[in-house]
C-alpha positions in Angstrom: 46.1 -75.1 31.9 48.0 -75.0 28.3 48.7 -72.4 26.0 48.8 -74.5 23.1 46.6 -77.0 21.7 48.1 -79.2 19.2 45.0 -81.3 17.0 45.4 -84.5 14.7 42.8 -84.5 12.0 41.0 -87.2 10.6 39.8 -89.5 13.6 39.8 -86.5 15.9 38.2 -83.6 14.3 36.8 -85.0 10.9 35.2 -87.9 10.4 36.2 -89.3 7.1 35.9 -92.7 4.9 37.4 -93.4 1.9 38.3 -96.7 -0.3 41.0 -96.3 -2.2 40.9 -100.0 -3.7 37.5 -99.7 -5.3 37.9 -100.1 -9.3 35.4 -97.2 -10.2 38.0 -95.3 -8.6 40.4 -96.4 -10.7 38.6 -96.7 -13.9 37.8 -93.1 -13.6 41.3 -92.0 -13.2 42.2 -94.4 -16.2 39.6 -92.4 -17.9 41.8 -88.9 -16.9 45.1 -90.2 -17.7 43.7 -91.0 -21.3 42.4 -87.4 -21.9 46.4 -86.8 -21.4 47.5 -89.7 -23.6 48.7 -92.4 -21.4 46.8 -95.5 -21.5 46.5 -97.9 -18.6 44.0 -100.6 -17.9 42.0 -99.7 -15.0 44.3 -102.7 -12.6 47.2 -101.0 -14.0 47.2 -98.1 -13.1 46.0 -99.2 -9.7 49.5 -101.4 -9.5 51.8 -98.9 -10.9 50.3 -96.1 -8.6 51.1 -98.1 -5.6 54.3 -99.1 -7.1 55.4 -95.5 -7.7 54.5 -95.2 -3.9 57.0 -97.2 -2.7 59.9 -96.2 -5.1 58.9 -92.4 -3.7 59.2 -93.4 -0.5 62.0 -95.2 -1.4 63.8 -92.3 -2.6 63.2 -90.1 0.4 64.3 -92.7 2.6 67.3 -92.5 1.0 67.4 -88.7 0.9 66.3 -88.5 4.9 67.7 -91.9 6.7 66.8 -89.9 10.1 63.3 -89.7 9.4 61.6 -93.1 11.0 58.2 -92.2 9.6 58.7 -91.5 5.8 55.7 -89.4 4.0 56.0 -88.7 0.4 53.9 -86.1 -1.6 51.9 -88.2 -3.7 51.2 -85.4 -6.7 54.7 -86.4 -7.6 53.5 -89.6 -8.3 50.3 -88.6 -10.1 52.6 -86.4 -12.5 55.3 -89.5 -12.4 52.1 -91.6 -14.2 52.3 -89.6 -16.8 56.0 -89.8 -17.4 56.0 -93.4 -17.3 53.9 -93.1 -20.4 56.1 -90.5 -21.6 53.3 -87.7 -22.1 54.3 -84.0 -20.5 52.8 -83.1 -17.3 50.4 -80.1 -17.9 50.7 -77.3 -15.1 49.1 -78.2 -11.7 48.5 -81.6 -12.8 49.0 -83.4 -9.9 47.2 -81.4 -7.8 44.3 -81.3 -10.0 44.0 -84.8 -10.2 44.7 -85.5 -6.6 41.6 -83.3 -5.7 39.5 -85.6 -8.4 41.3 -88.7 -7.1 40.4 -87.6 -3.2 36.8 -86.5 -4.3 36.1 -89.9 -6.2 37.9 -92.6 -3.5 35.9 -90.4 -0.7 32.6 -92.0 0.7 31.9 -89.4 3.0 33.6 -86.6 5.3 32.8 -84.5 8.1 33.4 -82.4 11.6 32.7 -84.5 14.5 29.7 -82.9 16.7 31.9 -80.3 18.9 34.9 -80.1 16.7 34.3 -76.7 15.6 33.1 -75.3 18.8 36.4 -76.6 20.5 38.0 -74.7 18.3 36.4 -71.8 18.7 36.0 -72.0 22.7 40.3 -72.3 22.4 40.3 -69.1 20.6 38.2 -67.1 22.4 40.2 -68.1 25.8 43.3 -66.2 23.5 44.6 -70.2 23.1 47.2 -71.1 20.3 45.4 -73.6 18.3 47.7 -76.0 16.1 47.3 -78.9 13.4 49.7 -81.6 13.1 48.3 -83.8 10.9 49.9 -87.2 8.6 48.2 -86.6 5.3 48.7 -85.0 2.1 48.2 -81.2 1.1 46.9 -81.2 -2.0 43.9 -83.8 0.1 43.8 -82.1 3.5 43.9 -78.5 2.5 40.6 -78.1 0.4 39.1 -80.5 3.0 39.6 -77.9 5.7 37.9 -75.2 3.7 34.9 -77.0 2.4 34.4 -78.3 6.2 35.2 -74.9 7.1 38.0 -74.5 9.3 40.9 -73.9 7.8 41.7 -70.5 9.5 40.6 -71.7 12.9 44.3 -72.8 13.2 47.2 -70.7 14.0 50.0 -73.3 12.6 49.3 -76.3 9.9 52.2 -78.6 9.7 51.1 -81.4 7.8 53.6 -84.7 7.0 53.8 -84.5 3.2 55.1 -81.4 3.1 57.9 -82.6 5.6 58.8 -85.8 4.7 58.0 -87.7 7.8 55.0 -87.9 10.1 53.6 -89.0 13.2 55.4 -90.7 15.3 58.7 -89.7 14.9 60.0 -87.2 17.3 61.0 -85.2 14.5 58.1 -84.6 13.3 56.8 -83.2 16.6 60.2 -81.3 16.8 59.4 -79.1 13.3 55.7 -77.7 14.9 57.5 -76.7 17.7 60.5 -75.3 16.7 58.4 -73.4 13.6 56.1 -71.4 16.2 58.4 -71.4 19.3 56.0 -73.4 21.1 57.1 -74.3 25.1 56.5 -78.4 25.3 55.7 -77.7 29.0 52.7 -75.5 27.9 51.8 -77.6 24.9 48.9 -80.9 24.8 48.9 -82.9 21.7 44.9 -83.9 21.0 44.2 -87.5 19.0 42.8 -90.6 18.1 45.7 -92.6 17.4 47.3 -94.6 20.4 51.1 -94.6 18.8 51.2 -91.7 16.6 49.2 -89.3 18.5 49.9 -90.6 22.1 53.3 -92.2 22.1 55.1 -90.1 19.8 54.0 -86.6 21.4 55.0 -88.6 24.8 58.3 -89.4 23.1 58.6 -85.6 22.2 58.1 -84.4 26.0 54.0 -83.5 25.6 50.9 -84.0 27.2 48.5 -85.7 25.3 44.3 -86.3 25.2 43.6 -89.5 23.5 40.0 -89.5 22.1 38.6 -92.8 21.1 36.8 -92.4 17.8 34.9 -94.8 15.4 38.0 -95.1 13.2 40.7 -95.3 15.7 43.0 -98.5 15.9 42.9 -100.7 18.4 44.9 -99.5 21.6 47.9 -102.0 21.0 50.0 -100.6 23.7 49.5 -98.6 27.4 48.3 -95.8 26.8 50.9 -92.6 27.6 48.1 -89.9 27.4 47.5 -88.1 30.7 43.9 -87.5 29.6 41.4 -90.1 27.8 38.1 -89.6 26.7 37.1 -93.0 25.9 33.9 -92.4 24.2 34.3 -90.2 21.4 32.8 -87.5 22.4 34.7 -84.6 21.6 32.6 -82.1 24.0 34.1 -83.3 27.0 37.3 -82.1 26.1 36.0 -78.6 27.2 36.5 -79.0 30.6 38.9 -81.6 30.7 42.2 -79.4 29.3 40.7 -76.2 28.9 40.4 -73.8 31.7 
């Protein structure tokens, strides 16, 4: 039916929960950022770390004004806490401490039952298997290896390192331009009814929406051509593969 199979991530293949508010979270980190000499309250550094956010967003707006879905990548920020407090940033830094800060604000992650068989089943029918994801590298990559499936995919284009994200049509336009891939023979697999479903509609796709425990609420008709309502990831096998 398709040659390629385009996958979001968490909602669709992982199952993932994390709290980024939570103060242990932060009074950990506060902990880190002292080994290195900058001293913040546990609440501040939770306010300046969201602060910093936006002023890196901010700044690639400003950079990319056609991008309508603005990603930054947040080790710049990690590394930008430290200059704030005028300390030099120690090689890797921020992607050290983005693996700590992912490990700590996680409650738990994992594959959804028949994630990993999907992906196998595409590859053994010789189909092009692609992940186009909004998240961050330094989080999302080491997450695919411990769950194990990092080199199930023949293409990873994930948001941070492109500056925008889901929905924007751009976004869809990089993964397909990158690995030549025909729209007409391309489906776009999610959980996410704008994102996922309108913007790969918006970018000339077919789409399967799959209804997990943490998608959002459908908020508009959905544009998918397939639905699986129920989460269950298994009866996308005969759905859109043949």
């Amino acid at each position: 039916m398709y040659k390629n199979y385009l996958f979001d991530l968490y909602g669709t293949l992982v199952d993932i929960r994390t709290n980024e508010g939570k103060m242990y979270l932060w009074q950990k980190m506060a902990e880190l950022y002292a080994f290195e000499g900058a001293y913040y309250t546990p609440l501040q550094l939770k306010k300046t770390y969201f602060a910093q956010v936006e002023k890196e967003k901010e700044l690639i707006r400003q950079q990319y004004p056609h991008f309508t879905d603005i990603d930054i990548r947040v080790e710049n920020v990690f590394e930008n806490l430290l200059r704030l407090k005028n300390q030099p940033v120690p090689e890797n830094f921020g992607n050290n401490i983005a693996k700590v800060f992912r490990t700590i604000s996680t409650k738990y992650i994992r594959l959804y039952d028949g994630a990993e068989e999907l992906l196998d089943l595409l590859r053994q029918k010789n189909k092009k298997v692609y992940l186009l994801t909004n998240a961050q590298r330094c989080f999302t990559v080491p997450e695919l290896k411990m769950l194990g499936i990092y080199d199930k995919f023949d293409g990873i284009v994930i948001s941070s390192d492109e500056y925008t994200g889901k929905p924007d049509t751009a976004f869809y336009h990089t993964i397909l331009q990158r690995y030549s891939l025909d729209p007409s023979q391309t489906v776009m697999i999610g959980n996410d009814c704008v994102t996922d479903i309108l913007g790969s509609y918006r970018a000339g796709l077919d789409s399967l929406y799959i209804h997990s425990n943490i998608s959002p609420d459908i908020s508009i008709p959905l544009k998918s051509k397939f639905s699986v309502m129920d989460g269950e990831v298994k009866k996308i096998w005969n759905m859109i593969i043949r």
